[in-house]
C-alpha positions as CSV (number, residue, x, y, z in Angstrom):
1,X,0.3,-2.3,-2.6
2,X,0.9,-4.3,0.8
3,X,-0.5,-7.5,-0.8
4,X,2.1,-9.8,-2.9
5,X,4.4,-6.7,-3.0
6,X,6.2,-6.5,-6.4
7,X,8.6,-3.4,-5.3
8,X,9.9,-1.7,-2.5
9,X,7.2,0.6,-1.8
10,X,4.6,-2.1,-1.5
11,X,6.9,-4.4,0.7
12,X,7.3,-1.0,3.0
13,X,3.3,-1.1,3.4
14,X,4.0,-5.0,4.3
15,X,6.8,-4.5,6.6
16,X,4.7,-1.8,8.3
17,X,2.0,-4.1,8.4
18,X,3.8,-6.4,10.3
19,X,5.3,-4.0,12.2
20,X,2.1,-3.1,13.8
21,X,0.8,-6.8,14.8
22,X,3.9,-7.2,16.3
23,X,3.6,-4.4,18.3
24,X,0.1,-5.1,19.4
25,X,1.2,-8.5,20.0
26,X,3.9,-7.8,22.7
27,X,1.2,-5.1,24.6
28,X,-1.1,-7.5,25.1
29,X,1.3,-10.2,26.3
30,X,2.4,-7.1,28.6
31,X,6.5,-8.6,27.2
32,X,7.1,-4.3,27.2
33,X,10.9,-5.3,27.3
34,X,10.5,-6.9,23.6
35,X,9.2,-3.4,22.0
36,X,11.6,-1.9,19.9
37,X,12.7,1.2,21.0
38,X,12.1,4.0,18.9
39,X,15.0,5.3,16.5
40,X,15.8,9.0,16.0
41,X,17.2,9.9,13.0
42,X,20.1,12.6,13.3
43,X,24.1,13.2,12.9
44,X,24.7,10.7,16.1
45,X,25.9,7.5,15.9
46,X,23.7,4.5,15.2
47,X,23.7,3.6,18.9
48,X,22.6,6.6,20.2
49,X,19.7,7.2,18.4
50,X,17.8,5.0,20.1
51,X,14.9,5.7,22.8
52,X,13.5,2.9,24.8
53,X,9.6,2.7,25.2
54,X,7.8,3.3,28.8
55,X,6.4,0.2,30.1
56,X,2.6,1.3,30.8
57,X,1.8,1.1,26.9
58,X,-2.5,0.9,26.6
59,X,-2.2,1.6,22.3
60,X,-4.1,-0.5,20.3
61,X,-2.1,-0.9,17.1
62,X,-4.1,-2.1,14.0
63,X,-3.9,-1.0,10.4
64,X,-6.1,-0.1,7.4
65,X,-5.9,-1.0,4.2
66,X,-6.9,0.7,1.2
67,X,-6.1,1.3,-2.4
68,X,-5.7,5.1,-4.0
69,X,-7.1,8.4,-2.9
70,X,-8.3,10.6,-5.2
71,X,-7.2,14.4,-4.9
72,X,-4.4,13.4,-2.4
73,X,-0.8,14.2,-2.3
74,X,0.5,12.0,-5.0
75,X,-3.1,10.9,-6.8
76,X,-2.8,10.6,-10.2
77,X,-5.8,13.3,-11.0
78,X,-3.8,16.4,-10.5
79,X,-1.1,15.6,-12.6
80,X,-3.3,14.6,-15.3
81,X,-4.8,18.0,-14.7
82,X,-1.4,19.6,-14.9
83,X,-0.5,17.6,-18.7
84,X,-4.1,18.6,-20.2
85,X,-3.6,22.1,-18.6
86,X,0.1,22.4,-20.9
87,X,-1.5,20.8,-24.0
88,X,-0.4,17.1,-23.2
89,X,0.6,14.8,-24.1
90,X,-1.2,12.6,-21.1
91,X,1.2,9.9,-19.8
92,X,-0.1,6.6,-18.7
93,X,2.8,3.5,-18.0
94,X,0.1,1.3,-19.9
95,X,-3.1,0.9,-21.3
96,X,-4.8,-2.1,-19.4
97,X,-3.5,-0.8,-15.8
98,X,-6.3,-0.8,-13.5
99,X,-6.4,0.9,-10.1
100,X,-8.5,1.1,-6.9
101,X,-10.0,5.1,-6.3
102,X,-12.4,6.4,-3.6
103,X,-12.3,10.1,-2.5
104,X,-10.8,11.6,0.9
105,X,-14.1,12.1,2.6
106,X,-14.5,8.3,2.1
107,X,-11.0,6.9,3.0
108,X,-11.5,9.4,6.4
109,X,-14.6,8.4,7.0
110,X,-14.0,4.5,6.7
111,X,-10.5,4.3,8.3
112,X,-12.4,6.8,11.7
113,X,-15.1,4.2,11.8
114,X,-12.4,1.1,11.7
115,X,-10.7,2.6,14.5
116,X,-14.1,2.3,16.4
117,X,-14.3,-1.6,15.8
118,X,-10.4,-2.2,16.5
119,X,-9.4,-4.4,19.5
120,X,-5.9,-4.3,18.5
121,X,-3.7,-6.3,15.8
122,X,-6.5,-5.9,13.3
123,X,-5.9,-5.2,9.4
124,X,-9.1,-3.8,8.2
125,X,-9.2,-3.7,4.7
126,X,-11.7,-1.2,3.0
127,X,-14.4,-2.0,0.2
128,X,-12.6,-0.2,-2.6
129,X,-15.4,-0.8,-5.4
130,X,-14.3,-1.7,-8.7
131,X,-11.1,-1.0,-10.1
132,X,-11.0,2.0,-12.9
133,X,-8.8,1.3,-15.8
134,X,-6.3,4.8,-15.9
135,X,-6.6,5.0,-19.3
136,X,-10.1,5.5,-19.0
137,X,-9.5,7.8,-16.2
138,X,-7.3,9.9,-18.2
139,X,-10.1,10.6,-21.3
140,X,-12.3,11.0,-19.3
141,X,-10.7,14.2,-17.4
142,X,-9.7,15.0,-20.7
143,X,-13.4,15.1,-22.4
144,X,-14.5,16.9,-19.1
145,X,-12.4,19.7,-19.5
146,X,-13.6,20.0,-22.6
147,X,-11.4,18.1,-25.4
148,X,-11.0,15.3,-27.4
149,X,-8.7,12.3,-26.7
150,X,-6.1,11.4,-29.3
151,X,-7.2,14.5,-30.9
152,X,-6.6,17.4,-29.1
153,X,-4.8,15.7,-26.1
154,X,-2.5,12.7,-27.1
155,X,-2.4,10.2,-24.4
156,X,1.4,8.7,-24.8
157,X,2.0,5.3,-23.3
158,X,5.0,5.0,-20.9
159,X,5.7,1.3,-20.0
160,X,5.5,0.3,-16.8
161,X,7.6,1.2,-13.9
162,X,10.1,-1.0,-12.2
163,X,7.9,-3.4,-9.8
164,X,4.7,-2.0,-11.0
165,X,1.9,-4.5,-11.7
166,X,-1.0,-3.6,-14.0
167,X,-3.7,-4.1,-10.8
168,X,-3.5,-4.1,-7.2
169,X,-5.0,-6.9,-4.4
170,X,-7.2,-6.4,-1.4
171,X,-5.9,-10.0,-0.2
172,X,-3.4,-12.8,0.0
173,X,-4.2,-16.5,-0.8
174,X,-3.8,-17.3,2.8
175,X,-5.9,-14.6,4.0
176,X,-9.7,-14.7,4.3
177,X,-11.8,-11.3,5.5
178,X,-14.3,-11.5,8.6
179,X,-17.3,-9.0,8.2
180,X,-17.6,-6.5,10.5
181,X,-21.3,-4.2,11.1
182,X,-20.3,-1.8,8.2
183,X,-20.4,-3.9,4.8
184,X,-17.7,-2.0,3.4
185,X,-15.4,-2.6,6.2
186,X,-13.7,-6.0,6.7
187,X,-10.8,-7.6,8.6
188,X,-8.7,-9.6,7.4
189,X,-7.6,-12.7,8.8
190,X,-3.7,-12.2,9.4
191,X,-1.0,-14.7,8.6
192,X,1.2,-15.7,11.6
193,X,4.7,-14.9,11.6
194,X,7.8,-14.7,14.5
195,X,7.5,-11.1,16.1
196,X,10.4,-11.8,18.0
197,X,12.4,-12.7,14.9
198,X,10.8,-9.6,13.2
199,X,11.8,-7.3,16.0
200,X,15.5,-8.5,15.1
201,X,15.3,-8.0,11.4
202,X,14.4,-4.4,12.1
203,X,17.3,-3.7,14.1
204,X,19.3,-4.9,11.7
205,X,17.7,-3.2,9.2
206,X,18.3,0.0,10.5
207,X,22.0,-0.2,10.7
208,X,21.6,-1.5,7.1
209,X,20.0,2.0,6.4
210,X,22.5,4.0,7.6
211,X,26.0,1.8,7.0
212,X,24.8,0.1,3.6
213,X,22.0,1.3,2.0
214,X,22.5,-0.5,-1.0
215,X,21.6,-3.8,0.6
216,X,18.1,-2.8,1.8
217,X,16.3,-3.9,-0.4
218,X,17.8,-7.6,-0.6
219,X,17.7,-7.5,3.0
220,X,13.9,-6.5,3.1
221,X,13.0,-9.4,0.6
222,X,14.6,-11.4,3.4
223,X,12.1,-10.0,6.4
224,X,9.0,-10.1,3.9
225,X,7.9,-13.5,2.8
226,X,5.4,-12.4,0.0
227,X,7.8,-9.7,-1.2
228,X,8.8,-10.5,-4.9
229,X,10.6,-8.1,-7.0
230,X,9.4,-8.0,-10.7
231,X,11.5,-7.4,-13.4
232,X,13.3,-3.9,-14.7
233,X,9.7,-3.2,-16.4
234,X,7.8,-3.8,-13.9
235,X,5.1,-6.8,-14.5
236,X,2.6,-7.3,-16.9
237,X,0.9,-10.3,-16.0
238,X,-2.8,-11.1,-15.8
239,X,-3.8,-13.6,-13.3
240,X,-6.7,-15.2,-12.5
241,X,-7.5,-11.9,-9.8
242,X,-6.8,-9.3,-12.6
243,X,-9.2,-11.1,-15.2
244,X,-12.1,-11.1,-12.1
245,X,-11.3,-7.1,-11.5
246,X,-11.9,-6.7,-15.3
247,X,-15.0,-8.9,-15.2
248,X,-16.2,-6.4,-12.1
249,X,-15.5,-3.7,-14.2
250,X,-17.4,-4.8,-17.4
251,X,-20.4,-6.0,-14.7
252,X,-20.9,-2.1,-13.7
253,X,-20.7,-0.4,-17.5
């Protein structure tokens, strides 16, 4: 959701992203004065919630990337659970969206062994497999617990969220992946930007949080470059990536 954000949530992932590099950045520079100092958030006023970093900082900061984990807080699996379990209907936003899955031992056990290959600054990005369409998802939990699709459980299209785009990206065009000794761990090559100029926009941005929420979001297109807001229904286009997911898909059946 980081890559070629399309709502808020995503272009959080990127800003955090960023955040990190940044961070790393400045520690290995040993420039400790340009760290951000953390922010507390409570009743006091917006200048003194602030609490300035030491300046013997060792922390590698890298990130991992990674698409949707079954069975966690939020995965779509037990909520599809909880619809069949009430006699539907099964909602799904749309019929062609496609998602990245892997299960929590393998998201743990990847993002532990990333941490082992991490110099600092990194963005490992995890071999996902191929996407799963959530339609197919959804009759397929359905027939497992023991019913038909359409005909015992109705599966009732939605429409797509705002910002939500019908398949998700491991990588932006100006980002290429390195190979690491575990094939389904890779690192991606970052795109340069001004940490110094970043570490402003973040102060900025939270005053903006506290004194006028309603102007986050414009202000975070500002900080993220690939950050693009789709329309009120979200986005339905199928680009050239989404067609070579599908194609992936089909290659597997």
């Amino acid at each position: 959701k980081a890559v070629n954000p399309t709502n808020i949530m995503g272009a959080s992932k990127r800003l955090c992203e960023m955040v990190i590099q940044s961070f790393d950045r400045v520690i290995k520079e040993g420039k400790f004065e340009k760290l951000y100092p953390l922010y507390e958030h409570d009743d006091r006023e917006v200048e003194d919630r602030f609490v300035h970093c030491g300046s013997n900082i060792k922390t590698d900061f890298v990130a991992v990337r990674f698409g949707n984990v079954l069975g966690s807080n939020g995965s779509v699996v037990p909520v599809f659970k909880k619809q069949i379990a009430k006699g539907g209907p099964v909602k799904v936003t749309h019929p062609d969206i496609i998602r990245y899955f892997m299960t929590i031992p393998e998201a743990v056990s990847l993002v532990l062994q990333a941490g082992t290959y991490a110099a600092g600054g990194e963005i490992f990005v995890l071999d996902m497999g191929v996407p799963v369409k959530i339609d197919t998802l959804a009759r397929n939990l359905i027939r497992l617990l023991g019913f038909k699709p359409d005909v015992d459980i109705k599966i009732e299209y939605t429409g797509l969220r705002p910002g939500e785009k019908l398949y998700e990206e491991r990588l932006m065009e100006t980002e290429g992946l390195r190979t690491t000794p575990n094939k389904l761990i890779s690192i991606c090559n970052p795109i340069d930007f001004d940490a110094d100029q970043l570490f402003d926009n973040i102060e900025k941005l939270m005053h903006i949080c506290y004194e006028r929420p309603e102007d986050v979001k414009g202000f975070v297109e500002e900080i993220v470059p690939t950050y693009h807001p789709a329309g009120e229904h979200g986005t339905t286009e199928k680009s050239e990536a989404y067609e070579e997911q599908l194609k992936a898909m089909a290659t597997t059946k």
